[in-house]
N, C-alpha and C positions, 0 to 999 in steps of 0.2 A: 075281154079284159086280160091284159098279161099278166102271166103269172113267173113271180117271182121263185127262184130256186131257193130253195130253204136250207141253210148248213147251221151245225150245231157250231153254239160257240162255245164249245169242251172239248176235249180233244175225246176223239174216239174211240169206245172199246175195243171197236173190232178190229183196232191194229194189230199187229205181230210184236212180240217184245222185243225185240231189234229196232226196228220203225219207233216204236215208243220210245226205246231209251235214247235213241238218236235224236227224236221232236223235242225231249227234255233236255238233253245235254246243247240244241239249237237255239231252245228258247233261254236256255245259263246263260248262253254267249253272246245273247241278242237280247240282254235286259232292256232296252227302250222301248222294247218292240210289248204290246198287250197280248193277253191271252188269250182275250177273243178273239186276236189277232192269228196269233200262233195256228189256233183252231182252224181257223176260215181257212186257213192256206194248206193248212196239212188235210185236211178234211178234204177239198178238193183233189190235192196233190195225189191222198191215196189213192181215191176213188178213179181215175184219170189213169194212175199207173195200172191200175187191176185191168185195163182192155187191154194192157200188152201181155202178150202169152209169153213171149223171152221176158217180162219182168214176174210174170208171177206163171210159172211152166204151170203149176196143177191148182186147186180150189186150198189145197192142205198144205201149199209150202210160202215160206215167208220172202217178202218182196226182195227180189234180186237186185239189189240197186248197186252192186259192181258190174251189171250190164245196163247201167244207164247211158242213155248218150244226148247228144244233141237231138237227134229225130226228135225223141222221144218228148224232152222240152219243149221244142218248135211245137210240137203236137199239141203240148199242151195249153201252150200261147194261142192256138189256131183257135180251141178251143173255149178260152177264156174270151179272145174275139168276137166268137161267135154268140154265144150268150149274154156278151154284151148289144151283139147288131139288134138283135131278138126280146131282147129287155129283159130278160131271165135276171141279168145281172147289174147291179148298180154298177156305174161309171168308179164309185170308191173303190166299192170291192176288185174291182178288173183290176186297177192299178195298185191295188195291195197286193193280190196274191201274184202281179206277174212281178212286182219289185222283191217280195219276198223268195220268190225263185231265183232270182238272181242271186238273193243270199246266202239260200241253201245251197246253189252249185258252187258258190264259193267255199262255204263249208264244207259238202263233201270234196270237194277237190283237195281242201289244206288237209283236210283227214285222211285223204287217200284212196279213198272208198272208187271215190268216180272222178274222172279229167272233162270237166264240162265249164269251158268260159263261154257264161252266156249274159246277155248284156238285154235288160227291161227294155220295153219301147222309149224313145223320148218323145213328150206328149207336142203336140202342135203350141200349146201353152206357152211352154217352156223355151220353145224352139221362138219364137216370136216376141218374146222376153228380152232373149238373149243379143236375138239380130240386132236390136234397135241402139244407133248409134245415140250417144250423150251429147255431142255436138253437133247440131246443124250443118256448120260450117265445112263439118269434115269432108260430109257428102259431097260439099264444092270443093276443096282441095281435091278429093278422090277423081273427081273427073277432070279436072285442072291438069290432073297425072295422065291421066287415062289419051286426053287430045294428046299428052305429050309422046304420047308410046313406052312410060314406063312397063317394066316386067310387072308383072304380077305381086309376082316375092319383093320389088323394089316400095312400089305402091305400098303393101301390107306394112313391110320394116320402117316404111316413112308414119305411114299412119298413127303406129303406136308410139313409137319417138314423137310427134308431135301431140300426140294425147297425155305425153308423160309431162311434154312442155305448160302445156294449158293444163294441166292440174295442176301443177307445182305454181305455175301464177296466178290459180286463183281466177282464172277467164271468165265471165260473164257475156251471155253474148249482146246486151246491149253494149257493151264498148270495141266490139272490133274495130271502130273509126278512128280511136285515137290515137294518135301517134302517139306520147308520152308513154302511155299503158304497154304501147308494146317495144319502144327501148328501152322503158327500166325493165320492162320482165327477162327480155334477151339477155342484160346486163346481167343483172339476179341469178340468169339461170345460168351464162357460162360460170359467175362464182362459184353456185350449187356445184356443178359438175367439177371443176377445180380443187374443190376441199376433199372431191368424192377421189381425185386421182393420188392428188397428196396423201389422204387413207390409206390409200392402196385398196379400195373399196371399187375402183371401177381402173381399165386401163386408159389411157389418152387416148389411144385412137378408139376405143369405145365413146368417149367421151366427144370427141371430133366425131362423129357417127351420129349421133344427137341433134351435132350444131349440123351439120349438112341437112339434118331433114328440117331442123329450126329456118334454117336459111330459106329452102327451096320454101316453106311455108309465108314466111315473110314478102318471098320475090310474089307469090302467087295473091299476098293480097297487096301489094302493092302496082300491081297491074289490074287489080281488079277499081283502082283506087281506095281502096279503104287505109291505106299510106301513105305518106309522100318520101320516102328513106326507105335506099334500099341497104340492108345489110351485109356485114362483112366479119369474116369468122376472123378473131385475133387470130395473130403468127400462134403464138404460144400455144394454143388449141388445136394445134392443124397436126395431126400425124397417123397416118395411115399405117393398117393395121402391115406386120411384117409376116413374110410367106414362113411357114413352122412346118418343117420335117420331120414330126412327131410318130412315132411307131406306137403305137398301142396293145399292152398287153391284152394277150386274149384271156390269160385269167379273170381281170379287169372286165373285160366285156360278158366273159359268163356270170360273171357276178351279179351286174347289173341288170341281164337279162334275168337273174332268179329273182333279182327285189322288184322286176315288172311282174314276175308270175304270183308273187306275195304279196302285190301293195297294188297293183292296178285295177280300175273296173274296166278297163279296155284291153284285155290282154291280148287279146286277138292281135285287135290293130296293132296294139304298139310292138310287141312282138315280128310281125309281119312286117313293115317299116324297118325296123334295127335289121332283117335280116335282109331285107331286101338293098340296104346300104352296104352291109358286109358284102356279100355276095358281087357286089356288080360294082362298088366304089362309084356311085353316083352320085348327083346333088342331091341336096334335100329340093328342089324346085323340080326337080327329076320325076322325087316321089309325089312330092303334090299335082305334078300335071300327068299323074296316071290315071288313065278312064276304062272302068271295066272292060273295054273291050284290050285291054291294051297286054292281058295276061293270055297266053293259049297253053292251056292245060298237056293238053295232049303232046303237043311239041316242044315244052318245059322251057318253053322260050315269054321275054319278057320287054316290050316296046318301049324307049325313054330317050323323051323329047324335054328339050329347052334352048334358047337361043343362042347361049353357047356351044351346045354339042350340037344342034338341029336335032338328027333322031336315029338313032342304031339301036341293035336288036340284040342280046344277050341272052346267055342260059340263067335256069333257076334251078335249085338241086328240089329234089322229092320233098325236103322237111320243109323249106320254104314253102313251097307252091298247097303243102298241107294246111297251113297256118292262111294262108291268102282261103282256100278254099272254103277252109271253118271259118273263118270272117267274114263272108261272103253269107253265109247263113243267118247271119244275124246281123249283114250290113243294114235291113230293108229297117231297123228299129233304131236306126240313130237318126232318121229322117223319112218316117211314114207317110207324109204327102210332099217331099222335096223329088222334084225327075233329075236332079242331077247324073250327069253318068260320071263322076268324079270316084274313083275306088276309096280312097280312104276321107272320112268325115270326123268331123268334128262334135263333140257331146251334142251339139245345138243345130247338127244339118246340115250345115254348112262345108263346103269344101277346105281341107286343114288349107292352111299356109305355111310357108321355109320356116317363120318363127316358131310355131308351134315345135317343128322337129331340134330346134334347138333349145325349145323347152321340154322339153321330152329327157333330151340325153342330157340337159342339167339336173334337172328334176331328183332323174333317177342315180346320177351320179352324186348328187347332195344324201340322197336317202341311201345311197351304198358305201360311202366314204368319207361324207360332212365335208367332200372340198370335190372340184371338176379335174376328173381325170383326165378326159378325153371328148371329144365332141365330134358334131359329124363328120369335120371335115378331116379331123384326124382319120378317121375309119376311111376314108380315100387313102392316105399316106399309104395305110397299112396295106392295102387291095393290092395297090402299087408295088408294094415292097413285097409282100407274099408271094405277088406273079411272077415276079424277078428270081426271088429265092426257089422257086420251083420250075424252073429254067427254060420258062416262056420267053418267044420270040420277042425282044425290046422292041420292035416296031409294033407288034402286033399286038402288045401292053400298053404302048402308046393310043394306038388307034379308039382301044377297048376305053380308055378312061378318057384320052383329051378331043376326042373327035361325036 
C-alpha cells in the first residue's frame, strides 16, 4: 500500500529565526494563501534545502538562501515530481507547493535576498482549456488561410480581428447562412469601428486592419457558399498604416524592462524577447519563428528567419544569451507534454505569435507610463539609428536589418 508523506500543517520549530521571520513576513504578503498552506510548502521547502551543503555549510548555521539559485529550485521541482510519480504525494499538494515556489522566488527576489525567476509547471489541464477555439468556424477560415500560404503572424492577426468581429455581433453558429445577419453585422461593425476612430480610441488604419480581415473572412464564406455578396470596404475606412521614424529612448526602454522584472510571471521570457529585439532590430515574426536550435551558445550567434529577410545569422551579447539560457531551464514547464521545438511559448504551450509581442511592449508600456511609448517596430528604428550613429558600414547596416 502507498504510503503517503506526512507534513505538519504548522510551520516548524526547527527552522532558524531568519527562515521564520521570512515564512511570517511571506505569509503578511500572501494573505489568500492558508496556513496550512504556508506550512506544507515551507515544511517541504526547508527540508529540501537542508541536502544542500552550499545552503546550509554545517548542522549549526542558518539556511544560506543568498546562495540560492535556480539549480537549486529545479531540484526541488524534480523532487516534488518524483513523490508525486510514487504517490507519496497528492496531485493537490504537488501543485501547491511548486505554485507557492514560484511565489516565494518572487518574493525573495523583490526583497533582494536571491534573483530567481522561476515559473510553476503549466498543468496539461490548463493547457487544453486554453487551446480550445470558441468558434468552429474559425478552424475553417484557419485552413482557408493556410491553402492560401498566408504567414503565420498574418493567419494569427486575421484570426483575432475576426473573433473581435463575431463577438461584437453576437454570432451564433447556427446562422453562418444568412445573408442579412452578416451585412448588417459588417455594417454595425464598420460604424463600431468609426465612432472608435472619431474617439481617437483606435487609429483608421488600425481600424481598416479589422475590415481587411472582416473582408477576407466574408470572401472565404462566401466561396464556401454560406453567402451570396461579396464585400467591399467603404473608401472612407481604407488607410494604410504610415512608415514612423520613431527613435526610442533608452530610458524609456529600461523602464519598462524594470516593470517586466516587477509585474511579470514570465520574466525570463519576456525579458529575453525585448532584448533579443533590441540587440539584432528584428521582427517580432523573427522572434516567434525561433526554434531551440536556432541559439549557439558558444558562438553567441543567433538564427532569424522569416519571409521577408529569409534567414541571416547575427551576434548576441553575454547578458542576452544569459536570460535565453535561464529560460531555457524552466522553458520544459510552460508546456510538459507539448514536443514543440519553438523557443519561446506561450502560458498555455503553445507557440507565442507577432501579436502576442505586441502585447507584450503595450502591456508594459501602459503599466510604465498609462499611454504607448514605443513598440516593436520602433526598437528597429532605433537598431537602425544606433548602427549609424556608431559608425557602421551603411551597407552593411542595411544588410543586418533588411535582408
Amino acid at each position: 500500500m502507498e504510503q503517503k508523506i506526512q507534513f505538519k500543517n504548522t510551520i516548524s520549530s526547527f527552522y532558524d529565526n531568519s527562515f521564520f521571520s521570512l515564512i511570517e513576513e511571506f505569509s503578511i504578503e500572501n494573505k489568500s494563501i492558508l496556513k496550512d498552506h504556508i506550512a506544507l510548502f515551507s515544511n517541504f521547502f526547508y527540508r529540501e534545502c537542508q541536502k544542500e551543503k552550499d545552503l546550509f555549510p554545517s548542522k549549526n548555521t542558518t539556511i544560506q538562501l543568498k546562495k540560492l539559485k535556480m539549480n537549486h529550485i529545479l531540484k526541488i521541482q524534480e523532487q516534488v515530481e518524483l513523490l508525486l510519480k510514487k504517490g507519496e504525494l497528492e496531485k493537490s499538494e504537488a501543485t501547491l507547493i511548486l505554485n507557492y515556489l514560484s511565489k516565494f522566488c518572487r518574493f525573495l527576489t523583490n526583497k533582494e535576498i536571491a534573483k530567481i525567476y522561476y515559473k510553476a509547471p503549466t498543468s496539461s489541464k490548463n493547457y487544453a482549456k486554453k487551446s480550445k477555439n470558441k468558434f468552429p468556424i474559425i478552424s475553417k477560415f484557419t485552413s482557408f488561410m493556410e491553402f492560401r500560404n498566408y504567414s503565420s503572424a498574418t493567419i494569427q492577426n486575421y484570426i483575432t480581428n475576426v473573433n473581435y468581429f463575431l463577438n461584437y455581433s453576437n454570432y451564433k453558429v447556427d446562422i453562418q447562412n444568412h445573408n442579412k445577419f452578416w451585412q448588417t453585422s459588417s455594417h454595425q461593425f464598420e460604424n463600431h469601428l468609426r465612432k472608435e476612430v472619431l474617439t481617437e480610441k483606435i487609429a483608421l488604419c488600425t481600424a481598416y486592419g479589422y475590415l481587411k480581415a472582416v473582408r477576407l473572412f466574408l470572401r472565404f464564406l462566401y466561396e464556401e457558399n454560406h453567402i451570396s455578396f461579396i464585400y467591399k470596404i467603404p473608401e472612407r475606412m481604407i488607410q494604410n498604416g504610415k512608415r514612423s521614424n520613431q527613435y526610442v529612448n533608452l530610458q524609456d526602454v529600461i523602464l519598462v524592462m524594470g516593470k517586466i522584472f516587477e509585474r511579470s510571471n514570465h520574466v525570463l521570457r519576456d525579458i529575453s524577447i525585448i532584448l533579443i529585439i533590441i540587440e539584432t532590430g528584428c521582427r517580432p515574426i523573427e522572434v516567434v519563428n525561433l526554434n531551440l536550435d536556432d541559439i549557439y551558445f558558444h558562438e553567441k550567434l543567433i538564427v532569424l528567419k522569416s519571409k521577408k529577410s529569409y534567414q541571416r545569422t547575427l551576434c548576441l551579447t553575454e547578458t542576452t544569451l544569459s536570460f535565453i539560457k535561464e529560460f531555457l531551464q524552466v522553458r520544459k514547464n510552460y508546456s510538459p507534454k507539448n514536443s514543440t521545438q519553438a523557443l519561446f511559448l506561450s502560458s498555455s504551450g503553445n507557440q507565442i505569435r507577432s501579436h502576442f509581442i505586441t502585447y507584450l511592449f503595450r502591456h508594459f508600456n501602459l503599466k510604465t507610463f498609462k499611454e504607448i511609448r514605443f513598440t516593436p517596430k520602433a526598437l528597429r528604428h532605433t537598431f537602425i539609428t544606433n548602427a549609424l550613429n556608431n559608425n557602421n558600414n551603411i551597407e552593411q547596416t542595411k544588410r543586418n536589418r533588411w535582408t
